[in-house]
C-alpha positions as CSV (number, residue, x, y, z in Angstrom):
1,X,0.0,0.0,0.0
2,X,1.0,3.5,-1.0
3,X,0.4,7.1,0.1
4,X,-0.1,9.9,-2.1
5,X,0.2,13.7,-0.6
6,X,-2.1,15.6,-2.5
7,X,-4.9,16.1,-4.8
8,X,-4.1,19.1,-6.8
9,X,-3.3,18.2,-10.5
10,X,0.2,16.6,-9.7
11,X,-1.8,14.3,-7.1
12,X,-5.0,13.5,-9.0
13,X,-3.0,12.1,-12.3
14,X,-0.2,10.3,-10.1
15,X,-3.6,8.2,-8.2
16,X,-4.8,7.9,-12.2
17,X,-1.5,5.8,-12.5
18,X,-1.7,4.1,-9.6
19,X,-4.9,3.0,-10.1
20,X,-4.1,2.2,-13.8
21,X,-1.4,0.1,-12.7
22,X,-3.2,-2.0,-10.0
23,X,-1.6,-0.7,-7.3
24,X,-3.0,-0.5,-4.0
25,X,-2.8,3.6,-2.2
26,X,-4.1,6.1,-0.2
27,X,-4.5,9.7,-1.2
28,X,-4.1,13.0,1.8
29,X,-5.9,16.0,0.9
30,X,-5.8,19.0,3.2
31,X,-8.9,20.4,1.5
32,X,-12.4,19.2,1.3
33,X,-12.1,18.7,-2.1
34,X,-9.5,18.0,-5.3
35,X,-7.8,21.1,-7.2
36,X,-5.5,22.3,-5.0
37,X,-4.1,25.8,-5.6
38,X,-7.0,26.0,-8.3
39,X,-9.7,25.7,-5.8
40,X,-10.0,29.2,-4.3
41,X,-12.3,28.0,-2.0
42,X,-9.6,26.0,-0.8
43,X,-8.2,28.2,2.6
44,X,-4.8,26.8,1.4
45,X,-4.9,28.1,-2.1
46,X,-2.7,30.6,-3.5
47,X,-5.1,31.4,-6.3
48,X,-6.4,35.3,-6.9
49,X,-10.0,36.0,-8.4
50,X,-8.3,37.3,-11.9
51,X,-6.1,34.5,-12.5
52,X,-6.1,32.3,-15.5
53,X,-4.2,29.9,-17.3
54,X,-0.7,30.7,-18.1
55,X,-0.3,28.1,-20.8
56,X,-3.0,27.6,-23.5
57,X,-5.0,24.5,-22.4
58,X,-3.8,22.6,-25.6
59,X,-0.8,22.7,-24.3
60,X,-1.7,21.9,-20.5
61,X,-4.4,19.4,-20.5
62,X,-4.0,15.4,-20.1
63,X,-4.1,13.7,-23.0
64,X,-6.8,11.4,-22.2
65,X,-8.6,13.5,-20.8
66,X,-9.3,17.5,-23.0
67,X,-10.4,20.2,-21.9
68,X,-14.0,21.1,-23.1
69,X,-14.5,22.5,-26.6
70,X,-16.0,25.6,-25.3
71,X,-13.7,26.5,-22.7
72,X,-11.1,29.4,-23.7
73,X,-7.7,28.6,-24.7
74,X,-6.7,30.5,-21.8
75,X,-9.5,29.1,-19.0
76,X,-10.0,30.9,-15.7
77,X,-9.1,29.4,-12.5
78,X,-12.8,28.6,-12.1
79,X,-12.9,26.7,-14.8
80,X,-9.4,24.2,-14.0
81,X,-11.4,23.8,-10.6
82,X,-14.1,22.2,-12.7
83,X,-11.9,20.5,-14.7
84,X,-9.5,18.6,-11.8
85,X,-13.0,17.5,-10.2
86,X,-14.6,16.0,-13.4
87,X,-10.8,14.7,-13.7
88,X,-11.4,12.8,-10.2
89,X,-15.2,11.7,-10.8
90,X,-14.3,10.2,-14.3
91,X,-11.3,8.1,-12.8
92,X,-13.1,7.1,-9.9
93,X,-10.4,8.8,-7.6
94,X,-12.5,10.2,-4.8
95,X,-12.8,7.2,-2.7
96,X,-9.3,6.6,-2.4
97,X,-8.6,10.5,-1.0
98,X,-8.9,10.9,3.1
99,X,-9.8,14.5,2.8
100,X,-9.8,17.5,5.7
101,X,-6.5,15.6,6.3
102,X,-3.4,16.8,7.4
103,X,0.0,14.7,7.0
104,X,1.8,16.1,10.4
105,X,4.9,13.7,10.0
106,X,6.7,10.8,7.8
107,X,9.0,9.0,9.4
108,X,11.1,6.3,7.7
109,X,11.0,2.8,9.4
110,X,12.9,-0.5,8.8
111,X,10.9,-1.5,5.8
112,X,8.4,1.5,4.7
113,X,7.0,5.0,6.0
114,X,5.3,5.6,9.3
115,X,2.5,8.8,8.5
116,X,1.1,10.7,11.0
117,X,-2.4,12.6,9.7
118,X,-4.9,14.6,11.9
119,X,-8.7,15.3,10.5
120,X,-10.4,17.6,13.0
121,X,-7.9,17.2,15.8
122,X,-7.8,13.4,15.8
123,X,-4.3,11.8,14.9
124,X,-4.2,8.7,13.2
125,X,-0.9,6.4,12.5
126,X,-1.0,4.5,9.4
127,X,2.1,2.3,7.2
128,X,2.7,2.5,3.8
129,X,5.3,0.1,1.6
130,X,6.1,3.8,-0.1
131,X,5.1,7.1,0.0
132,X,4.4,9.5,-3.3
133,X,4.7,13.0,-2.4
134,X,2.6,15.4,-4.6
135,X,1.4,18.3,-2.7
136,X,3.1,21.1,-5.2
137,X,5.6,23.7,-5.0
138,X,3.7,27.1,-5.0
139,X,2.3,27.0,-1.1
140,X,4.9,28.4,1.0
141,X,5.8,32.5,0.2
142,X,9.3,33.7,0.0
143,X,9.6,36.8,1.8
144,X,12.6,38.7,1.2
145,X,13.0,41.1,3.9
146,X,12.5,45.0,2.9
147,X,15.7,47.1,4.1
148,X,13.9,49.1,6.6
149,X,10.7,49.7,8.2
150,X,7.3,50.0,6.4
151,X,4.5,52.0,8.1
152,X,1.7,50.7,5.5
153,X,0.6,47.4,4.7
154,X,2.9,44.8,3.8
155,X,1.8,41.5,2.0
156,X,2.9,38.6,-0.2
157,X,0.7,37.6,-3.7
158,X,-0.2,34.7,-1.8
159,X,-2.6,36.5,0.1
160,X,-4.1,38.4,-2.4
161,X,-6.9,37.8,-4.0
162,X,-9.1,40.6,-5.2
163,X,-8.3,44.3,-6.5
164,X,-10.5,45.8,-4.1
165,X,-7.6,45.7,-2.1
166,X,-6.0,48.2,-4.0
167,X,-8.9,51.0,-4.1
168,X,-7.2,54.5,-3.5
169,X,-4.0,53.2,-2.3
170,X,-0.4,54.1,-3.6
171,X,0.3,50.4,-4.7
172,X,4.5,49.4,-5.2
173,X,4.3,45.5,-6.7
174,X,8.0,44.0,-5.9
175,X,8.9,41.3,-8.3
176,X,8.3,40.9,-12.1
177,X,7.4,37.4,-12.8
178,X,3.5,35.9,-13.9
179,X,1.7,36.6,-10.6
180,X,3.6,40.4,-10.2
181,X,2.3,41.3,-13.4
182,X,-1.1,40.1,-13.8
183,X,-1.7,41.9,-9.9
184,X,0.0,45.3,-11.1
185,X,-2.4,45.6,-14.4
186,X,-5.5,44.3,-11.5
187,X,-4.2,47.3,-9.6
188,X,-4.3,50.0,-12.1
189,X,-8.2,49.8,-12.4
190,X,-8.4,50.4,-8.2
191,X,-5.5,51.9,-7.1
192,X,-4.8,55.8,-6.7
193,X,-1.1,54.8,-8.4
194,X,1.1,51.5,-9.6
195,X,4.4,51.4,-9.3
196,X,5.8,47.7,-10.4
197,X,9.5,47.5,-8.8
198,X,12.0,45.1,-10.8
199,X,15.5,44.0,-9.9
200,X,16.4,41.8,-13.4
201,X,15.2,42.1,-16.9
202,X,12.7,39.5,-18.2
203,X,11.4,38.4,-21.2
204,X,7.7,39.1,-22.2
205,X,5.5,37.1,-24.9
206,X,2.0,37.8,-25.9
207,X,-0.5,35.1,-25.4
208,X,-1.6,35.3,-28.7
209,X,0.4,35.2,-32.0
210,X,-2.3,35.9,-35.3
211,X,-5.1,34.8,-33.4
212,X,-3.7,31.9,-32.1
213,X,-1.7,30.8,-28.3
214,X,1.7,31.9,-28.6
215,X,2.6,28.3,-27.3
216,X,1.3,26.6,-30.2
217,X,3.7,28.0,-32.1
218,X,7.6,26.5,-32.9
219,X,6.9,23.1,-32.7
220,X,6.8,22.2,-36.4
221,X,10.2,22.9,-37.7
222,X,13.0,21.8,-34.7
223,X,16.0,24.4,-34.4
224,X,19.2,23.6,-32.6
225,X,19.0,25.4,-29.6
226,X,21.0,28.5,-30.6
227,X,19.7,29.2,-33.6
228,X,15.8,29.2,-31.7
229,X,16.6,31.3,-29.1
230,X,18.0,33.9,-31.9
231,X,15.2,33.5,-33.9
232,X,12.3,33.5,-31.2
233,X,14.1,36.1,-29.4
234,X,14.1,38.9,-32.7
235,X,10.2,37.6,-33.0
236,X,9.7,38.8,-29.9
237,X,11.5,42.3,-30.8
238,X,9.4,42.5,-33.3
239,X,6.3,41.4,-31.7
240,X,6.9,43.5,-28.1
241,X,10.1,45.4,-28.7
242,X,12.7,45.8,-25.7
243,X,11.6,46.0,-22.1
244,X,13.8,48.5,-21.6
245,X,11.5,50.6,-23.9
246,X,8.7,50.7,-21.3
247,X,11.4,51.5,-18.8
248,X,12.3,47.8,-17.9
249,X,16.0,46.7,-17.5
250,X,16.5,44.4,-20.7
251,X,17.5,40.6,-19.6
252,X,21.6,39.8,-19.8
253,X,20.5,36.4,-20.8
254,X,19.1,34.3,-23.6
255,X,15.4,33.8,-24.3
256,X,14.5,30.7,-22.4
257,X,17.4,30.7,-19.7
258,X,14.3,31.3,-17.3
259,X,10.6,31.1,-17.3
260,X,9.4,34.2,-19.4
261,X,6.3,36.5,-18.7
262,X,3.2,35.8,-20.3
263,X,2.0,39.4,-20.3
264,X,1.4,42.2,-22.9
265,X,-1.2,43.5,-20.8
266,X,1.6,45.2,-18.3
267,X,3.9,46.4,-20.7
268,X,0.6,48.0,-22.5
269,X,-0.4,49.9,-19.1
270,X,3.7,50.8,-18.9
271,X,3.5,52.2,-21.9
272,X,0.5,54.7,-21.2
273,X,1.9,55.2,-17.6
274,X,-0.5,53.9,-15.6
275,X,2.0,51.1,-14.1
276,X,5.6,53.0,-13.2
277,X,8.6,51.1,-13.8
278,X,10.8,51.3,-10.2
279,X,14.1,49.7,-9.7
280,X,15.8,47.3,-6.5
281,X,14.4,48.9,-3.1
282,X,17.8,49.6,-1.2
283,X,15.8,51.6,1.6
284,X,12.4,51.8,3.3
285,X,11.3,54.5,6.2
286,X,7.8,54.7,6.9
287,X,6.0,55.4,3.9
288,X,8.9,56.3,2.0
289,X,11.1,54.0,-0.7
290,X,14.4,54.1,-2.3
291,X,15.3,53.1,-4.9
292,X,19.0,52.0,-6.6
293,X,18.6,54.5,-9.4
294,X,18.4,57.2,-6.7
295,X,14.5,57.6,-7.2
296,X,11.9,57.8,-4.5
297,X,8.1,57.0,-3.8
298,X,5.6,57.2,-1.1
299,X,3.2,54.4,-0.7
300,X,0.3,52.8,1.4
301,X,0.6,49.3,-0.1
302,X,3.4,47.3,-1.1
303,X,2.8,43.8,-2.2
304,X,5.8,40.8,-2.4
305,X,4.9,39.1,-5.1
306,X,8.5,37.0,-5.0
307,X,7.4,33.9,-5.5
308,X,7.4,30.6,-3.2
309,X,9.9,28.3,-1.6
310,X,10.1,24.3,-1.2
311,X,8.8,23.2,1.5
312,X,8.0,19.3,2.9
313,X,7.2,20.4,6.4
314,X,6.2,16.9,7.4
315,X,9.6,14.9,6.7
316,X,13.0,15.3,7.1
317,X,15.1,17.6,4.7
318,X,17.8,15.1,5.0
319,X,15.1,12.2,3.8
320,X,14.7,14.1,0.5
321,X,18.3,14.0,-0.3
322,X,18.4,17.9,-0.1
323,X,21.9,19.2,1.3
324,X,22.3,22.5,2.9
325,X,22.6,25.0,0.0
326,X,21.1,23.4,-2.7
327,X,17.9,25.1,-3.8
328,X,15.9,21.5,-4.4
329,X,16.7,17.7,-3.3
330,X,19.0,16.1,-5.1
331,X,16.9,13.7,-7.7
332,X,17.3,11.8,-10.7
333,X,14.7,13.4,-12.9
334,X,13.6,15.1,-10.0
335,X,11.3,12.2,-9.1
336,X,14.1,9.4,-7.7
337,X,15.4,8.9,-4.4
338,X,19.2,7.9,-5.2
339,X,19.0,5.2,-2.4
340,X,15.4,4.5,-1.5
341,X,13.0,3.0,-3.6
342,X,10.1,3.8,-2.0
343,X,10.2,7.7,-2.4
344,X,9.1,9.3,-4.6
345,X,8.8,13.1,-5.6
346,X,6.2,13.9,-7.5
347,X,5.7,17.3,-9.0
348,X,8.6,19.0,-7.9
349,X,9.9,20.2,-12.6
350,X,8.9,23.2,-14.1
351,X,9.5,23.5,-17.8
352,X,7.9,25.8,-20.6
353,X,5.4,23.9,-21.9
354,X,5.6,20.6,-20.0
355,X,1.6,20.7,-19.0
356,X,-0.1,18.5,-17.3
357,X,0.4,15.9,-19.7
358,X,4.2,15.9,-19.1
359,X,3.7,15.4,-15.4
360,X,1.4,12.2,-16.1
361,X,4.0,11.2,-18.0
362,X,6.5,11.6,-15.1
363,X,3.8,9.6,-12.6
364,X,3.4,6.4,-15.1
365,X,6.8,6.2,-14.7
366,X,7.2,6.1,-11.1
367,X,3.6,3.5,-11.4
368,X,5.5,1.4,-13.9
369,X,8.9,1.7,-11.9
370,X,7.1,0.5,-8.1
371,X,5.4,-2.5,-10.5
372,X,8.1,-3.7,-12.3
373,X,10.7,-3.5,-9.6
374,X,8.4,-5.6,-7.5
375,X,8.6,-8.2,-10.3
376,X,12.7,-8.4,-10.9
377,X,12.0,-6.0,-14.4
378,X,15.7,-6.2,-15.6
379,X,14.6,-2.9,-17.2
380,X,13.4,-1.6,-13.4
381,X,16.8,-2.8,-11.9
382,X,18.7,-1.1,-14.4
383,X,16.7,2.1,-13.8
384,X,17.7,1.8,-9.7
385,X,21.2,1.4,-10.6
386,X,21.4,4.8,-12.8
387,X,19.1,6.6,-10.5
388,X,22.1,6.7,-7.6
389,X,24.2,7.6,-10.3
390,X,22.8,10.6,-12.0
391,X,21.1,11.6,-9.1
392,X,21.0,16.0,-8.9
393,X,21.6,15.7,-12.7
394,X,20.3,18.5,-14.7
395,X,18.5,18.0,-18.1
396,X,18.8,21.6,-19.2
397,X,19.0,21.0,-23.4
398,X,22.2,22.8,-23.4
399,X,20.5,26.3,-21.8
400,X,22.1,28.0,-18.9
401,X,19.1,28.5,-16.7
402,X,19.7,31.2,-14.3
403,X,21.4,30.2,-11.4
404,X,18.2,31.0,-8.8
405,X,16.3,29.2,-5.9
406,X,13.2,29.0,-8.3
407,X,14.9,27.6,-10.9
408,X,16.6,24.9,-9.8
409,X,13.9,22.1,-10.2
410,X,13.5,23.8,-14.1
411,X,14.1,21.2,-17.1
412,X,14.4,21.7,-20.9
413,X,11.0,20.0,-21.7
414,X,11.6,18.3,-24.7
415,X,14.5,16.5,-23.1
416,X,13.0,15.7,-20.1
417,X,10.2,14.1,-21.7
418,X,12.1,11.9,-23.7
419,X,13.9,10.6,-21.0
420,X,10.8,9.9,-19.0
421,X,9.7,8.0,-22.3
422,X,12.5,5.8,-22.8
423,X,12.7,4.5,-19.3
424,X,8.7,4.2,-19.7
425,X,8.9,2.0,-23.3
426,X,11.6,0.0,-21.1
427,X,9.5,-1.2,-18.2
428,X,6.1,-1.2,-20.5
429,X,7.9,-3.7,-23.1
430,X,8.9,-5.5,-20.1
431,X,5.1,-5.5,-18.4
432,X,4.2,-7.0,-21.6
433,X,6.5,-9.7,-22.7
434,X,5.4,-10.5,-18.9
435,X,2.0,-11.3,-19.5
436,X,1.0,-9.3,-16.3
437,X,-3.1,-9.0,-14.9
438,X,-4.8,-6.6,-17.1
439,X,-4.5,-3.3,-15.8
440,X,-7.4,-1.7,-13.8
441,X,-9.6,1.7,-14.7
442,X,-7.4,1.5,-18.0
């Protein structure tokens, strides 16, 4: 028997697999319900009432299981909620999830996991042969501390969740990725001003090329790396110009070296100054900020939105394989323990256009993996025994990805996925030439 932590996305489709593959678990769902983050109902949930999609839903859904036909290519939050629940009913997952249930603690025994949950103050031990840890990487707020004191109010993004909030303040946004820009162009419809202050240059894309999702473009004709990121990045001169043109500091790296913004909206409300370009903050007295380029402003409202931290509060750091200093544990695909086989992370990549579908992918792997190992697979064996060797091994594609907290679980997607698929076509060749039971809610 197996645990699963979690039933956002990451969670629901790694219980698909599990199921899929006959193998016996039990899901832990802090919420009353499945969705996760996309569940703003959820009192866990990170989600604001404006957000949408990121990534066209082409591009994000499972496979086996699209999006409807009349749902934007961009959906709102609302409508992923929907989506992850008719997800669970269609699978049969619900049954399997203890929900309103908190995992307090994992603690490794001789042969398997001891976990600790709680459901409304009552603590419950249960074992598990392995556990599958799923519960995402976006819950946990990375507050960089402001040089100074603030007299107004101070928050992080992950609190926020409506522009009322805003309504006649003086509004400074810190940070410049997805989340800092979306809430800066909420803002400028409430707030008395917006100033948006940025510390690196980023890249900024459109969401929609001639009518159509900007990620539904460049997959037809394959480019060595170089030559795409020259010829995306003068598209995207031509298409948005220089950031440093709405008063942005240009990026001194390559398109693709990190996760760029989805946002023309902000660089549109930049342009007719209703958002302010700011620099780094180097000092804060009472109202008052400072900023490097020797500027000043005087606000009510400054808002962190810079971004989230790992965090596994109920099991040991040193369990993960995560040393002091690195910015994520130290995994072979970012799934496999190098030692233990039954531990597995589950959710923990971020790559531009990976979707949904590419983390399914990445959980029939670890479902084929507990399956086949358990049956001597050859192909399962040799999979533990490069696992301890290439554990913390990066597949990048050749980029240099900046060297930040936030993107050291980031993989080149296309590289990534084809290494989940060949170690996949190993153990399913093997699973057949087996004549193993027919698999169940296939």
């Amino acid at each position: 028997m197996y645990a699963i932590i979690g039933a956002g996305p990451m969670g629901l489709c790694t219980a698909r697999q599990l199921k899929k593959h006959g193998i016996d678990f039990v899901g832990f769902e802090l919420h009353s319900d499945v969705g996760g983050l996309w569940d703003i109902d959820n009192p866990h949930s990170t989600m604001y009432h404006s957000a949408h999609l990121i990534s066209s839903k082409g591009t994000t859904e499972f496979s086996e299981f699209p999006m409807r036909a009349e749902v934007a290519p961009y959906p709102h939050h609302s409508e992923m909620r929907r989506y992850f629940r008719d997800y669970a009913r269609q699978f049969g997952l619900y049954p399997h999830y203890q929900f309103d249930t908190r995992v307090v603690q994992l603690q490794r025994l001789d042969q398997g996991w001891q976990l600790i949950s709680e459901r409304h103050g009552e603590r419950r031990e249960w074992r598990f042969d392995g556990v599958l840890i799923a519960n995402g990487t976006l819950h946990t707020p990375n507050l960089a501390a402001l040089p100074g004191e603030f007299s107004g109010e101070l928050l992080h993004s992950c609190a926020y969740k409506s522009a009322e909030l805003f309504t006649g303040k003086r509004v400074l946004v810190v940070g410049c990725g997805n989340s800092a820009c979306d809430i800066a162009v909420d803002a400028v419809h409430r707030a008395a001003s917006v100033d948006l202050s940025v510390r690196r240059g980023y890249y900024f894309l459109p969401k929609f090329i001639l009518g159509k999702p900007t990620d539904t473009f460049g997959g037809a004709i394959r480019l060595p790396r170089r030559l795409k990121q020259l010829v995306d990045g003068l598209l995207v001169r031509a298409l948005v110009g220089k950031p440093s043109q709405y008063g942005l500091p240009d990026p001194d790296y390559r398109l693709y070296e990190s996760h760029p913004v989805m946002n023309s909206l902000v660089l549109h409300h930049l342009g007719h100054g209703d958002i302010r370009a700011r620099g780094d903050i180097v000092a804060v007295d009472g109202h008052s900020v400072h900023f490097a380029n020797g500027e000043q402003g005087e606000y009510d409202l400054i808002l962190m939105a810079t971004g989230y931290k790992l965090d596994y509060p109920f099991i040991e750091r040193g369990e993960l394989n995560w040393p002091q200093g690195a910015g994520a544990p130290q995994l072979y695909l970012n799934v496999f323990h190098p030692e233990r086989d039954d531990l597995f992370m589950l959710g923990m990549v971020e790559a531009s256009g990976l979707g949904w579908q590419g983390r399914d992918e990445q959980a029939e792997l670890v479902a084929l993996y507990i399956r086949q190992l358990q049956a001597g697979s050859p192909a399962a064996e040799a999979l533990r025994r490069l696992k301890r060797e290439r554990a913390g091994q990066r597949l990048d594609g050749g980029y240099r990805y900046l060297d930040l907290e936030r993107m050291a679980y980031y993989v080149h997607k296309d590289s990534y996925r084809q290494r989940i698929a060949t170690h996949s076509a190993a153990l399913r060749r093997e699973l057949a030439a087996g004549a193993m039971p027919a698999a169940q809610g296939a």
